[in-house]
PyMOL Python script that loads the backbone (N, CA, C, O; Angstrom):
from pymol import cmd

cmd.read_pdbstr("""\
ATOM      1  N   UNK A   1       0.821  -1.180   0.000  1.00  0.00           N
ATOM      2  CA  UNK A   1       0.000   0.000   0.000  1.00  0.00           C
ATOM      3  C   UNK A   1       0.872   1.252   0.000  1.00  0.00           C
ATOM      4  O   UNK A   1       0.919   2.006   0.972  1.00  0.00           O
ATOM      5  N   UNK A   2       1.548   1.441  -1.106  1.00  0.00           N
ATOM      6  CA  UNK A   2       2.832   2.366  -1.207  1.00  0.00           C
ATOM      7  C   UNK A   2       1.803   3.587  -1.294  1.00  0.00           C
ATOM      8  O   UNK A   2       0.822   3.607  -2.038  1.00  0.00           O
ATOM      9  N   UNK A   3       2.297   4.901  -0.152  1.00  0.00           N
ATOM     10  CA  UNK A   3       1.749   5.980  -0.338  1.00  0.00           C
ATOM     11  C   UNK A   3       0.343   6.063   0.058  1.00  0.00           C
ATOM     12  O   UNK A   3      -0.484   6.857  -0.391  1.00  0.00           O
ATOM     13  N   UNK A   4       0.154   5.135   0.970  1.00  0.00           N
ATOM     14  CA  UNK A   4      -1.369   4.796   2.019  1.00  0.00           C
ATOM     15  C   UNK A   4      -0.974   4.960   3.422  1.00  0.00           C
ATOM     16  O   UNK A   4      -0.461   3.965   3.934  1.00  0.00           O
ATOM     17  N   UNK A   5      -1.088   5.868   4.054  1.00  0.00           N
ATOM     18  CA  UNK A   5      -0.837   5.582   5.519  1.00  0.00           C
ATOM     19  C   UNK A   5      -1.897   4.782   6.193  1.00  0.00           C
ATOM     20  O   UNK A   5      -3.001   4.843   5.653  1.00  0.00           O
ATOM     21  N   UNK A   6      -1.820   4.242   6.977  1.00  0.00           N
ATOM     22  CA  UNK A   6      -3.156   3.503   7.652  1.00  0.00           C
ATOM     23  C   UNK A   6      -2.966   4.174   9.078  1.00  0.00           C
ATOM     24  O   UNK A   6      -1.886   4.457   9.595  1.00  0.00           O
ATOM     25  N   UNK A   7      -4.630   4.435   9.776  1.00  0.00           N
ATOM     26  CA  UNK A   7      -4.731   4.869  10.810  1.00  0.00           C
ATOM     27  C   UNK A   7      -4.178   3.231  11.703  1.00  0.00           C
ATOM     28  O   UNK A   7      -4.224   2.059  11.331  1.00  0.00           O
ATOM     29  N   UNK A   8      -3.621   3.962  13.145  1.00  0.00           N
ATOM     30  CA  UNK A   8      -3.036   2.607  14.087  1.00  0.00           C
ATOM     31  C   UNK A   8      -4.114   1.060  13.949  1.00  0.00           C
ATOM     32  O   UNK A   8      -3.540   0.007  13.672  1.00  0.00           O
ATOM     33  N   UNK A   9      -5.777   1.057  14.179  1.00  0.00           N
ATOM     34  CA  UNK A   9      -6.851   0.379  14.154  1.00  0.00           C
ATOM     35  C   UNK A   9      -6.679  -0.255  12.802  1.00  0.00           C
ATOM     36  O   UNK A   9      -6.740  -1.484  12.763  1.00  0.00           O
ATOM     37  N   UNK A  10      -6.423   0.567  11.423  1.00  0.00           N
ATOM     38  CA  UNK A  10      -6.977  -0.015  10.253  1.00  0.00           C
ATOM     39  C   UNK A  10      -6.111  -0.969   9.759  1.00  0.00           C
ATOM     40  O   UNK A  10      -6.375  -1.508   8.684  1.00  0.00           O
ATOM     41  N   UNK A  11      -5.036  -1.285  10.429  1.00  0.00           N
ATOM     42  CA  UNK A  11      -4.062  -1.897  10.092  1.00  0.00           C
ATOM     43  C   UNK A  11      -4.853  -3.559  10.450  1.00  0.00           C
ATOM     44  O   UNK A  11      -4.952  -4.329   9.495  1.00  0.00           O
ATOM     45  N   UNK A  12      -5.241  -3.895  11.476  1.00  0.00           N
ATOM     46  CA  UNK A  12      -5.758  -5.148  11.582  1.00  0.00           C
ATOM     47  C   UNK A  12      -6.598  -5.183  10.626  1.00  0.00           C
ATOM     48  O   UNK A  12      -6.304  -5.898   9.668  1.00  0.00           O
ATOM     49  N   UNK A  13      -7.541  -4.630  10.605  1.00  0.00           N
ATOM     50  CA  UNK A  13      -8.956  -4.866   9.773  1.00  0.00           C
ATOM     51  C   UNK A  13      -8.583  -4.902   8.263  1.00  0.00           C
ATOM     52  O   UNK A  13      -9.442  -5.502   7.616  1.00  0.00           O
ATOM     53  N   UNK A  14      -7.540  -4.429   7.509  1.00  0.00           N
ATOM     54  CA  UNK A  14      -6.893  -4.844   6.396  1.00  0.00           C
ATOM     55  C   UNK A  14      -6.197  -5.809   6.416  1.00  0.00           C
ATOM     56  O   UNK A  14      -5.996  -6.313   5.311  1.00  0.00           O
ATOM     57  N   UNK A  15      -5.390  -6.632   7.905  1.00  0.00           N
ATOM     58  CA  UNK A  15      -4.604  -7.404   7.538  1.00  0.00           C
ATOM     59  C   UNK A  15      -5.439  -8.355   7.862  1.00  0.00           C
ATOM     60  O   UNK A  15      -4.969  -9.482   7.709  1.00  0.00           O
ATOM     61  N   UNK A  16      -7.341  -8.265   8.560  1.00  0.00           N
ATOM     62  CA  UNK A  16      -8.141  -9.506   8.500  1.00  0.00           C
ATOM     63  C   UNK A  16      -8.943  -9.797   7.011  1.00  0.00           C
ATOM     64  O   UNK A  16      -9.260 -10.950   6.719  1.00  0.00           O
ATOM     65  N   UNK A  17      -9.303  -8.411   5.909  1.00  0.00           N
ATOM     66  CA  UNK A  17      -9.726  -8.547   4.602  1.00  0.00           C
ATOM     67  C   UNK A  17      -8.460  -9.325   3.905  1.00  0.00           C
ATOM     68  O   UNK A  17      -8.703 -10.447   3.461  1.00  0.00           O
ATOM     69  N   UNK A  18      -7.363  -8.903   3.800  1.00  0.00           N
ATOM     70  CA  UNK A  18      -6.884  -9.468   3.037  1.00  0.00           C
ATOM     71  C   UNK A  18      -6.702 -10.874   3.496  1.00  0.00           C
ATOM     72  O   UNK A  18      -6.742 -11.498   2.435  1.00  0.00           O
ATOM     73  N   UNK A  19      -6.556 -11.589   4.288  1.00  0.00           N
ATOM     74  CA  UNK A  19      -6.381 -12.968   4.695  1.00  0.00           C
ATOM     75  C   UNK A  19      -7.655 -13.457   4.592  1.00  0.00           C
ATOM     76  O   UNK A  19      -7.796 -14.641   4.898  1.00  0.00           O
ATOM     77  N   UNK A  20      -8.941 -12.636   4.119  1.00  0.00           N
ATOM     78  CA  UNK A  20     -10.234 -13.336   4.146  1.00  0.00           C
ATOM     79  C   UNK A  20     -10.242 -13.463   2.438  1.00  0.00           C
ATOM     80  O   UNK A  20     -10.591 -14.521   1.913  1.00  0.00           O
ATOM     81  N   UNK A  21      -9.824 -12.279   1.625  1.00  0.00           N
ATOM     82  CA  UNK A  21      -9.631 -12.110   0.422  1.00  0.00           C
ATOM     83  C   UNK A  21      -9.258 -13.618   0.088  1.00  0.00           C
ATOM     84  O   UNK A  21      -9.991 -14.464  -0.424  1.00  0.00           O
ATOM     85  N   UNK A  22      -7.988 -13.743   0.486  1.00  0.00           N
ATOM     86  CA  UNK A  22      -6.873 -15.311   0.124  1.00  0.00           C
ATOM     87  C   UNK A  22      -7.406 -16.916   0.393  1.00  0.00           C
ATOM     88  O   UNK A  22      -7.075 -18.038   0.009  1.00  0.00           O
ATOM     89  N   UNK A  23      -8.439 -16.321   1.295  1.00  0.00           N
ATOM     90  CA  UNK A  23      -9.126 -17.753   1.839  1.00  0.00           C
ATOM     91  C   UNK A  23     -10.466 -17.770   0.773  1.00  0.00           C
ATOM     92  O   UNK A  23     -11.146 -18.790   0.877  1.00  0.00           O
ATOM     93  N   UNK A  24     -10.806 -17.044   0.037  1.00  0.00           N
ATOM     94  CA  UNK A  24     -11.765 -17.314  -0.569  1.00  0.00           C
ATOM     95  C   UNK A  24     -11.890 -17.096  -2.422  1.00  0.00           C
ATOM     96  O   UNK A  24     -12.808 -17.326  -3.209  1.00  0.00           O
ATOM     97  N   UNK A  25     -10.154 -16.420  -2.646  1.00  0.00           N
ATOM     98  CA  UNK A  25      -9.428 -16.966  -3.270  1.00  0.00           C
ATOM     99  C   UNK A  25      -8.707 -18.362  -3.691  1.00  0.00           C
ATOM    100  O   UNK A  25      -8.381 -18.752  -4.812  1.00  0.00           O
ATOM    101  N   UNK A  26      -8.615 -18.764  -2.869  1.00  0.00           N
ATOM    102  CA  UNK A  26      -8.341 -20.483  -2.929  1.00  0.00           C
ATOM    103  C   UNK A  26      -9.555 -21.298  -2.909  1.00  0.00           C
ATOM    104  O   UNK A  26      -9.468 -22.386  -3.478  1.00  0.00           O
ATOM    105  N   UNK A  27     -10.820 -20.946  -2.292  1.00  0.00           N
ATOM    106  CA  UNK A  27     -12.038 -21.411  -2.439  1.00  0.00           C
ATOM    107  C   UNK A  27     -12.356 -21.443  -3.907  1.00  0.00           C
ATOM    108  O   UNK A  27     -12.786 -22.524  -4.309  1.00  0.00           O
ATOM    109  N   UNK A  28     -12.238 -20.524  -4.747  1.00  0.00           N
ATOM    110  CA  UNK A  28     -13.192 -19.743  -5.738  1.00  0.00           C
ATOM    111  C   UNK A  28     -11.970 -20.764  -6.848  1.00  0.00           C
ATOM    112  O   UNK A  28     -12.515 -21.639  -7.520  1.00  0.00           O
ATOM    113  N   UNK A  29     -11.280 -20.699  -6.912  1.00  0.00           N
ATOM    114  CA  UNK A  29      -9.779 -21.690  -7.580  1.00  0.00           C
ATOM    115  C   UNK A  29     -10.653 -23.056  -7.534  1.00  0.00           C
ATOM    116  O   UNK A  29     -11.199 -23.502  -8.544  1.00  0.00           O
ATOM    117  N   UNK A  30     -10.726 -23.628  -6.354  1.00  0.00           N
ATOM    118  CA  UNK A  30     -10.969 -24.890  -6.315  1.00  0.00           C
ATOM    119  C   UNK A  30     -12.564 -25.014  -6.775  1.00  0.00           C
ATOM    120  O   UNK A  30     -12.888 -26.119  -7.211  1.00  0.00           O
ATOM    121  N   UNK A  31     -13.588 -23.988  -6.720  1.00  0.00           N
ATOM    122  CA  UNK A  31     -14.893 -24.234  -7.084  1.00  0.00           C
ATOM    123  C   UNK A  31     -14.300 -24.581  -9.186  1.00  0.00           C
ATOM    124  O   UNK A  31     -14.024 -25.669  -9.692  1.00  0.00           O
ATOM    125  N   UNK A  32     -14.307 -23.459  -9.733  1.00  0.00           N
ATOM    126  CA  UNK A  32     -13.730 -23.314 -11.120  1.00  0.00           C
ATOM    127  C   UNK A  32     -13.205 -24.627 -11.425  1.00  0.00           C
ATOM    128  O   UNK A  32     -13.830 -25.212 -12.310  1.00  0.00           O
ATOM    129  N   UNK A  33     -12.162 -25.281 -10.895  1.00  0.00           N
ATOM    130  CA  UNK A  33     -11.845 -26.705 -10.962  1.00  0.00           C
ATOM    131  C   UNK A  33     -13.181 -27.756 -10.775  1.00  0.00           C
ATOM    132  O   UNK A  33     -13.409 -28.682 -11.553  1.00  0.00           O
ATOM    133  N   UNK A  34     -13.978 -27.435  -9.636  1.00  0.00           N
ATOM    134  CA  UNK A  34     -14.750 -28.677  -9.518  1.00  0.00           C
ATOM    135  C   UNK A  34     -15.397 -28.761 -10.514  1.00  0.00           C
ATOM    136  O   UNK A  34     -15.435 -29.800 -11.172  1.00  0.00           O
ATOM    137  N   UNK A  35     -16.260 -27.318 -10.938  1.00  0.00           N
ATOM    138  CA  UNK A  35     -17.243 -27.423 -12.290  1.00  0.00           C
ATOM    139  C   UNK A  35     -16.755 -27.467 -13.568  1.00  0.00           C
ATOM    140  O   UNK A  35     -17.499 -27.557 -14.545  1.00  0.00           O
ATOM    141  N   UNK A  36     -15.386 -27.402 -13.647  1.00  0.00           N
ATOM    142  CA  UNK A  36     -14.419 -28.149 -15.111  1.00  0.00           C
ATOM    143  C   UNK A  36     -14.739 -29.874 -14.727  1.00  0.00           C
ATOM    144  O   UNK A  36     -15.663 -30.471 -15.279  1.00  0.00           O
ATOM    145  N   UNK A  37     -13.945 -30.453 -13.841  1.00  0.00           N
ATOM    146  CA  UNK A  37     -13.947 -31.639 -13.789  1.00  0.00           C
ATOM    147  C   UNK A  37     -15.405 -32.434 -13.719  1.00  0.00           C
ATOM    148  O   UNK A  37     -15.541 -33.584 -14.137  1.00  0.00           O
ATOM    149  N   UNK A  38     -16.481 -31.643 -13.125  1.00  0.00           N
ATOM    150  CA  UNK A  38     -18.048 -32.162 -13.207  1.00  0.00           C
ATOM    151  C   UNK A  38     -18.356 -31.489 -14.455  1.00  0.00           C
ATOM    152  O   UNK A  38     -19.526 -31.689 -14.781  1.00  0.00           O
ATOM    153  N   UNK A  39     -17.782 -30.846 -15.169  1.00  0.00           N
ATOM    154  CA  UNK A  39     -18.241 -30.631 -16.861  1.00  0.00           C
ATOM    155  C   UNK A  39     -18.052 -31.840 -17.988  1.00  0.00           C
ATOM    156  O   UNK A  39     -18.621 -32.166 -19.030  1.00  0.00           O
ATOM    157  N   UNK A  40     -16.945 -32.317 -17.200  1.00  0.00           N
ATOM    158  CA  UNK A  40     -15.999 -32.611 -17.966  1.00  0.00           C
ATOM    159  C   UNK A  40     -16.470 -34.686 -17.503  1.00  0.00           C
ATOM    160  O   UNK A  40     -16.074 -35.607 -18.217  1.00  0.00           O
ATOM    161  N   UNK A  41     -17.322 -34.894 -16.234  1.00  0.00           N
ATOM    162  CA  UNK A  41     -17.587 -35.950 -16.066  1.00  0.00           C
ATOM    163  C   UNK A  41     -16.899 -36.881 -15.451  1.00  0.00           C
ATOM    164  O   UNK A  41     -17.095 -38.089 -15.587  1.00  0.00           O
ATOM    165  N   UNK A  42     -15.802 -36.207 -14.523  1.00  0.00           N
ATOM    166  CA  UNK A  42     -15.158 -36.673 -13.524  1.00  0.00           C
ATOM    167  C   UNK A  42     -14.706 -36.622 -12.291  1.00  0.00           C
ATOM    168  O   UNK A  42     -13.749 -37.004 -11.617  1.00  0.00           O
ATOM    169  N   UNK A  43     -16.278 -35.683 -12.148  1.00  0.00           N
ATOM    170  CA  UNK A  43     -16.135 -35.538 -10.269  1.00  0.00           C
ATOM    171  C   UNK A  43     -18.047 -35.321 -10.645  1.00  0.00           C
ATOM    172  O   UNK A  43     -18.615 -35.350 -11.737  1.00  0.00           O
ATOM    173  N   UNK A  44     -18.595 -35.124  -9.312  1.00  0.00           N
ATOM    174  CA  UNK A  44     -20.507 -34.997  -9.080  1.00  0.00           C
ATOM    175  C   UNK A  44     -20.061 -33.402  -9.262  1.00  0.00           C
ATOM    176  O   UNK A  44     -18.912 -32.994  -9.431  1.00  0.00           O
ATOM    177  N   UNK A  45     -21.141 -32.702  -9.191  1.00  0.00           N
ATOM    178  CA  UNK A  45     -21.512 -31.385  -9.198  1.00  0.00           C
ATOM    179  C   UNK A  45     -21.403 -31.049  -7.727  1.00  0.00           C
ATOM    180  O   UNK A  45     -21.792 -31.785  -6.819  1.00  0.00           O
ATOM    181  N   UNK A  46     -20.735 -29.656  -7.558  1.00  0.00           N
ATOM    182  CA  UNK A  46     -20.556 -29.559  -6.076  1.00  0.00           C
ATOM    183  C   UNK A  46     -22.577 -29.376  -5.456  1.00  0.00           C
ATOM    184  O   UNK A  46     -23.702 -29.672  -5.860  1.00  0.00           O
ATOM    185  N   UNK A  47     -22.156 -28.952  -4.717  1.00  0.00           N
ATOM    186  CA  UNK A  47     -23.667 -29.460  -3.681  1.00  0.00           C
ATOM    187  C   UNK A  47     -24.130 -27.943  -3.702  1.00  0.00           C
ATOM    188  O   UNK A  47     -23.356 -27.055  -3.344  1.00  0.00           O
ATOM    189  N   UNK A  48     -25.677 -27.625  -4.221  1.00  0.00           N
ATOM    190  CA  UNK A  48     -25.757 -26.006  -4.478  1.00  0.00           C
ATOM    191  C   UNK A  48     -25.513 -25.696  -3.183  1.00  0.00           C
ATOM    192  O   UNK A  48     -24.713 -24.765  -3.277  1.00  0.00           O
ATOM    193  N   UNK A  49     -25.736 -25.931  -1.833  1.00  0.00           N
ATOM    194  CA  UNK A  49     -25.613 -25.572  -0.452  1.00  0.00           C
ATOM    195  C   UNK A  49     -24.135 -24.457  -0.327  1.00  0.00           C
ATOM    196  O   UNK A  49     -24.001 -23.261  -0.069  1.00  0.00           O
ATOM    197  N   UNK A  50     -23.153 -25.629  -0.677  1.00  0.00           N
ATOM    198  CA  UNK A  50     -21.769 -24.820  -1.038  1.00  0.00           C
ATOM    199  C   UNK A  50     -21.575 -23.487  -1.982  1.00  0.00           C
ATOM    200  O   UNK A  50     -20.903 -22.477  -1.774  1.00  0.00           O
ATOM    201  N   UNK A  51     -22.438 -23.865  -3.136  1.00  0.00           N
ATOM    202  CA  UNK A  51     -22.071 -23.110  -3.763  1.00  0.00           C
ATOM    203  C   UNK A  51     -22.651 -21.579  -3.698  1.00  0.00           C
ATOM    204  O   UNK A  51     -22.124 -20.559  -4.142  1.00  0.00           O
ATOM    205  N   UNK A  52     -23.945 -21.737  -2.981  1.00  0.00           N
ATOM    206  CA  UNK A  52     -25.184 -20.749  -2.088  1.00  0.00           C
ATOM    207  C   UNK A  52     -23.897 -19.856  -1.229  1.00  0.00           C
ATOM    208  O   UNK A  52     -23.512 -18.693  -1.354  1.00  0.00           O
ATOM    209  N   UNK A  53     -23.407 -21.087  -0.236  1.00  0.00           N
ATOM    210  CA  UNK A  53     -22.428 -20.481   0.730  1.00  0.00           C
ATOM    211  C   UNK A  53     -21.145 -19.269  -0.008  1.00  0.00           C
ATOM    212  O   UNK A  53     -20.908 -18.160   0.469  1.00  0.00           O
ATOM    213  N   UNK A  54     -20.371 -19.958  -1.437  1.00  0.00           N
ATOM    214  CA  UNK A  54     -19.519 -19.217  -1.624  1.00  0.00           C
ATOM    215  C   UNK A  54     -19.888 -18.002  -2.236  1.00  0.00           C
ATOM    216  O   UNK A  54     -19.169 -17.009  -2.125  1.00  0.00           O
ATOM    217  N   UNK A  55     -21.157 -17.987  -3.000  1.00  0.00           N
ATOM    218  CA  UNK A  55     -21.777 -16.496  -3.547  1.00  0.00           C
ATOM    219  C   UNK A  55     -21.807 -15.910  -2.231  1.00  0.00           C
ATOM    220  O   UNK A  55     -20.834 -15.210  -1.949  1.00  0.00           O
ATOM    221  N   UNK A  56     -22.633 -16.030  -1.437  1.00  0.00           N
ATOM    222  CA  UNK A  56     -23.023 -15.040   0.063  1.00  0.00           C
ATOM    223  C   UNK A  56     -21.316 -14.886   0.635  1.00  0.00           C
ATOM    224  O   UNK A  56     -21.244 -13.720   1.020  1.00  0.00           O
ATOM    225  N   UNK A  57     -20.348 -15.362   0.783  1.00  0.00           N
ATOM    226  CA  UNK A  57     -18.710 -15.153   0.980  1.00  0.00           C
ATOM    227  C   UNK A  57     -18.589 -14.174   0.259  1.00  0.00           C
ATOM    228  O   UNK A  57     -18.523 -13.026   0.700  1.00  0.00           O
ATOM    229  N   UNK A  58     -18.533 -14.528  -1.151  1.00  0.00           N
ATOM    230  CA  UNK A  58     -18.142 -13.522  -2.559  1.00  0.00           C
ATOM    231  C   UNK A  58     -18.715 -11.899  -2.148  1.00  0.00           C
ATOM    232  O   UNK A  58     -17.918 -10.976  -1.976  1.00  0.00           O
ATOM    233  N   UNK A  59     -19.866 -11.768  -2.055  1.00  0.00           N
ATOM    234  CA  UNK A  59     -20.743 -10.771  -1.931  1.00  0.00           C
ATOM    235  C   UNK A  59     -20.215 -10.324  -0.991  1.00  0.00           C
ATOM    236  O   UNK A  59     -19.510  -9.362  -1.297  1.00  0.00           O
ATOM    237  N   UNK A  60     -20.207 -10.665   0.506  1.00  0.00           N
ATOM    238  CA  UNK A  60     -19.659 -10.332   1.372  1.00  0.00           C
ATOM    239  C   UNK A  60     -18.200  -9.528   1.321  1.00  0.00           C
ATOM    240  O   UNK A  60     -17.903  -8.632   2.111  1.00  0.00           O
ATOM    241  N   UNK A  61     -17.749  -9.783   0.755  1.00  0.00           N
ATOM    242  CA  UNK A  61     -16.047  -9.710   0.664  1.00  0.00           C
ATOM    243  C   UNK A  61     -15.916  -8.517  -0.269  1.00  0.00           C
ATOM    244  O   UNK A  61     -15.105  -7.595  -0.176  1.00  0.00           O
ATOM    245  N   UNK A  62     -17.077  -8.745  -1.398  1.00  0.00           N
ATOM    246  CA  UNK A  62     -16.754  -7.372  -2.021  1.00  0.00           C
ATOM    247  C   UNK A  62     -17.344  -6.711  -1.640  1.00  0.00           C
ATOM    248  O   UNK A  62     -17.148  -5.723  -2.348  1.00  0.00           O
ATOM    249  N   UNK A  63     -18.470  -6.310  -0.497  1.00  0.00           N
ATOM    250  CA  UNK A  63     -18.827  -5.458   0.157  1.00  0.00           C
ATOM    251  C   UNK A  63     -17.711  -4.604   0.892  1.00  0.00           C
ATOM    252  O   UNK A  63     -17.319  -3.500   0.515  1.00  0.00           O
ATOM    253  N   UNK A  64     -17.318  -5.220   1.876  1.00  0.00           N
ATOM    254  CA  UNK A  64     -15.957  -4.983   2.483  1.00  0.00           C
ATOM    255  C   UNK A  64     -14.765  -4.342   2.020  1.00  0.00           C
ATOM    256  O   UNK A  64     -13.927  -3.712   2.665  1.00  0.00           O
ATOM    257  N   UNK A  65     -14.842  -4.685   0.405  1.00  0.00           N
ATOM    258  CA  UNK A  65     -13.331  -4.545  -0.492  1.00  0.00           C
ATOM    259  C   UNK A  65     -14.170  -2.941  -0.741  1.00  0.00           C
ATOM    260  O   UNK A  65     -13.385  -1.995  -0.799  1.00  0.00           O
ATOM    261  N   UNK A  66     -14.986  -2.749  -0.820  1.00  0.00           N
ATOM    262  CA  UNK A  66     -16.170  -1.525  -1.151  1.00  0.00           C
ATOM    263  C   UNK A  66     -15.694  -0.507  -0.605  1.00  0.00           C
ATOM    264  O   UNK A  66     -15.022   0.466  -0.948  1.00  0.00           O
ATOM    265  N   UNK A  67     -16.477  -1.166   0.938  1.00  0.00           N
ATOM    266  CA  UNK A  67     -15.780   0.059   1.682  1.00  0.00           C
ATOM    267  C   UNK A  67     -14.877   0.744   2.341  1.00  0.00           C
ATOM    268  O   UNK A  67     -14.945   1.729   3.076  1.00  0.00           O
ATOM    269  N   UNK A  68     -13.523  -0.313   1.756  1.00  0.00           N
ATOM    270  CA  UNK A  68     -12.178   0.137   2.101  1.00  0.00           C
ATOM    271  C   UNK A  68     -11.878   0.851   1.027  1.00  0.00           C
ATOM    272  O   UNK A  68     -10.953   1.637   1.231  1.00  0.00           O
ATOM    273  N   UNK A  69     -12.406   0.869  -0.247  1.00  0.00           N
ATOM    274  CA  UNK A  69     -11.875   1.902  -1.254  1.00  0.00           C
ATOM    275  C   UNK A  69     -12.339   3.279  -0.846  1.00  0.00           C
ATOM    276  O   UNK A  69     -11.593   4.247  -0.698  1.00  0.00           O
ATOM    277  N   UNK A  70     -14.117   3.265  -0.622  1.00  0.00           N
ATOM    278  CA  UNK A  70     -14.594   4.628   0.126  1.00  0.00           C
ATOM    279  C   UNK A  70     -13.589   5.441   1.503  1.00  0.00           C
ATOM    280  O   UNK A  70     -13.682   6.653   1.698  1.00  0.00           O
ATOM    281  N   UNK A  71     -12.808   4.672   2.223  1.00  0.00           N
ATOM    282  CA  UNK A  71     -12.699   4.584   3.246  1.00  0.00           C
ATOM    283  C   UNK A  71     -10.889   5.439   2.321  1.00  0.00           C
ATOM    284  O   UNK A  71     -10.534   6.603   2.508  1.00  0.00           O
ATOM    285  N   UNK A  72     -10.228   4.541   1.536  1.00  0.00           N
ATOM    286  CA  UNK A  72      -9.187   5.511   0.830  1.00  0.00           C
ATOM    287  C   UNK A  72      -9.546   6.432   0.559  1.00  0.00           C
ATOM    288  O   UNK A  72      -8.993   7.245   1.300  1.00  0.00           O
ATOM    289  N   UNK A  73     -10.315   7.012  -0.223  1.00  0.00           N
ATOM    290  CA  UNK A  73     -10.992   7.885  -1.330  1.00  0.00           C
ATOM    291  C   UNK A  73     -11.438   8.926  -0.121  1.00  0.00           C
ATOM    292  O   UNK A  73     -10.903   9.974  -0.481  1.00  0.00           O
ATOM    293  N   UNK A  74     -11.936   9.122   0.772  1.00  0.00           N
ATOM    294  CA  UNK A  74     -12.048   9.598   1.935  1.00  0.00           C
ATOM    295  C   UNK A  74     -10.728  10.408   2.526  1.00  0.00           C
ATOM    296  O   UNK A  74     -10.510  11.569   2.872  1.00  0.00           O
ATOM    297  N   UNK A  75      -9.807   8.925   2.444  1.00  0.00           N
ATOM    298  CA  UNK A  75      -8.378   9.516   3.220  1.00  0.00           C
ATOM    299  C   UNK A  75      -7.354  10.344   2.187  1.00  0.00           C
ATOM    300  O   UNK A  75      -6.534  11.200   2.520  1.00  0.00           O
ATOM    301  N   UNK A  76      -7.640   9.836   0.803  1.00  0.00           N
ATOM    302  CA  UNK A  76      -6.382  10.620   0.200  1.00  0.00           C
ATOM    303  C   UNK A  76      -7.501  11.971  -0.361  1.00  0.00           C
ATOM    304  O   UNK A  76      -6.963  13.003  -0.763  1.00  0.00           O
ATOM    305  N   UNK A  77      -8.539  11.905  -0.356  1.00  0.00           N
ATOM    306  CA  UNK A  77      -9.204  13.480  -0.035  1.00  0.00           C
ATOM    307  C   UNK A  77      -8.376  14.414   0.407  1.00  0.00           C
ATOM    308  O   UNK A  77      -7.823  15.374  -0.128  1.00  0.00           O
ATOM    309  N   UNK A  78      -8.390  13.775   1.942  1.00  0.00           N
ATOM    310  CA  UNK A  78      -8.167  14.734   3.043  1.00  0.00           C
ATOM    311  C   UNK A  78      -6.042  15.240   2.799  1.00  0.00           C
ATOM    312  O   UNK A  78      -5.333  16.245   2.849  1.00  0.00           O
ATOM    313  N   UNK A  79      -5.957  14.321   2.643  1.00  0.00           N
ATOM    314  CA  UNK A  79      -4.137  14.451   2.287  1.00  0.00           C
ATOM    315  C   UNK A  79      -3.868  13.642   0.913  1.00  0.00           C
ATOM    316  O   UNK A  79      -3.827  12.414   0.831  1.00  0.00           O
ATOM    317  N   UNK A  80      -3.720  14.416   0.012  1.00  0.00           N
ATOM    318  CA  UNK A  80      -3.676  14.288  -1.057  1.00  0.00           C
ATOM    319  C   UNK A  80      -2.492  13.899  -1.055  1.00  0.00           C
ATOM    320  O   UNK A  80      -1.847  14.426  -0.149  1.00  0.00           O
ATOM    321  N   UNK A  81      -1.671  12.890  -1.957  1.00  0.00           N
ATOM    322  CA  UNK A  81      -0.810  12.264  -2.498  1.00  0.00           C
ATOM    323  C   UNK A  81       0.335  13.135  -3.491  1.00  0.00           C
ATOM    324  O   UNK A  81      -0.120  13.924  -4.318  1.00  0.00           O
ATOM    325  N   UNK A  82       1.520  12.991  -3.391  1.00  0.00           N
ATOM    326  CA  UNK A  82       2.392  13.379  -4.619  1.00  0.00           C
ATOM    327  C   UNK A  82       3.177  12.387  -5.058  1.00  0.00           C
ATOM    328  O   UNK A  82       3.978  11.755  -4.368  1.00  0.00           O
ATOM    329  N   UNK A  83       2.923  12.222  -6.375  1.00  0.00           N
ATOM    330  CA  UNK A  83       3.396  10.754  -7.389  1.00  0.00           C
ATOM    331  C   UNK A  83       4.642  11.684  -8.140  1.00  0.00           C
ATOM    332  O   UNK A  83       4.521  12.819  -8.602  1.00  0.00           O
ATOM    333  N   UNK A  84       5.747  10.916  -8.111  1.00  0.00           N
ATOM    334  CA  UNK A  84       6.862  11.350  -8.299  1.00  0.00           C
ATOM    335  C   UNK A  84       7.514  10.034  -9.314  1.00  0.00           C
ATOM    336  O   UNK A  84       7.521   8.820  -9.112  1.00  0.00           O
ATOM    337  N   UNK A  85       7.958  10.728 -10.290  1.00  0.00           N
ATOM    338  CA  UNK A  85       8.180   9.951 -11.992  1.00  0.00           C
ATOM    339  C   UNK A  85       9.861  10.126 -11.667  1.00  0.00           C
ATOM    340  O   UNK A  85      10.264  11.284 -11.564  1.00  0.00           O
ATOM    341  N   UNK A  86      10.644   9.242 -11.539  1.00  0.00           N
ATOM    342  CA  UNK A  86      11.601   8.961 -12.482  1.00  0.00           C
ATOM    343  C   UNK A  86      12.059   9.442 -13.658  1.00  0.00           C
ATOM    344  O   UNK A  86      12.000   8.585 -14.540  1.00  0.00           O
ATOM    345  N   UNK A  87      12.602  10.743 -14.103  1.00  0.00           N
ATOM    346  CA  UNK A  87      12.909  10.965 -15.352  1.00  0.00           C
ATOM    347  C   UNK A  87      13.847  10.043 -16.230  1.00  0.00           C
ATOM    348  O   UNK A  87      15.021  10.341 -16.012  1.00  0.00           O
ATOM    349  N   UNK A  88      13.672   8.673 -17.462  1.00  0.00           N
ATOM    350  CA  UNK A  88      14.286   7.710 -17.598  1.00  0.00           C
ATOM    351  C   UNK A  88      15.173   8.216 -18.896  1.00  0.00           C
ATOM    352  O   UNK A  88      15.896   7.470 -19.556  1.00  0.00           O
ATOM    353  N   UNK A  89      14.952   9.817 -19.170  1.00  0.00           N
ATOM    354  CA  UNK A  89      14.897  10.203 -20.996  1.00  0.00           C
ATOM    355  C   UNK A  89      16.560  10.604 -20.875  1.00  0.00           C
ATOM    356  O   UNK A  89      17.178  10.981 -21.871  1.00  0.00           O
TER     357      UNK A  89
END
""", "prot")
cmd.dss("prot")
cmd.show_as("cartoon", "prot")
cmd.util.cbc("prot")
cmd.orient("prot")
């Protein structure tokens, strides 16, 4: 998060999205696989229950991912950023 300060608090609550991000990242990997291999006629169809469960995760998560962008967009408002280029010429 180059050029993001985080308030002392927001530091957990980003380092619990992103570890929720990764866990449902590896979920969403392995769903994509199951419904290749049950396309494909070599595994059952996962169970809609699961798959109910990982939409309501999904949704969830990008709710969250939501309002940490509002929550930037808010902060670099208030203290605006200076992006500094490398002259390479």
């Amino acid at each position: 998060m180059t050029g993001h300060t985080q308030k002392d608090g927001d530091w957990h609550d980003e380092l619990v999205l992103l570890s929720e991000l990764s866990g449902v990242n590896k979920q969403l990997s392995n769903y994509v696989l199951r419904i290749l291999d049950a396309d494909a006629g070599r595994a059952p169809e996962l169970p809609v229950e699961q798959e109910q469960a990982l939409g309501k995760r999904l949704a969830e998560l990008g709710a969250n991912l939501q309002t940490r962008a509002r929550h930037r967009m808010t902060d670099d408002a208030a203290s605006p950023q200076v992006i500094e280029f490398d002259d390479q010429s």
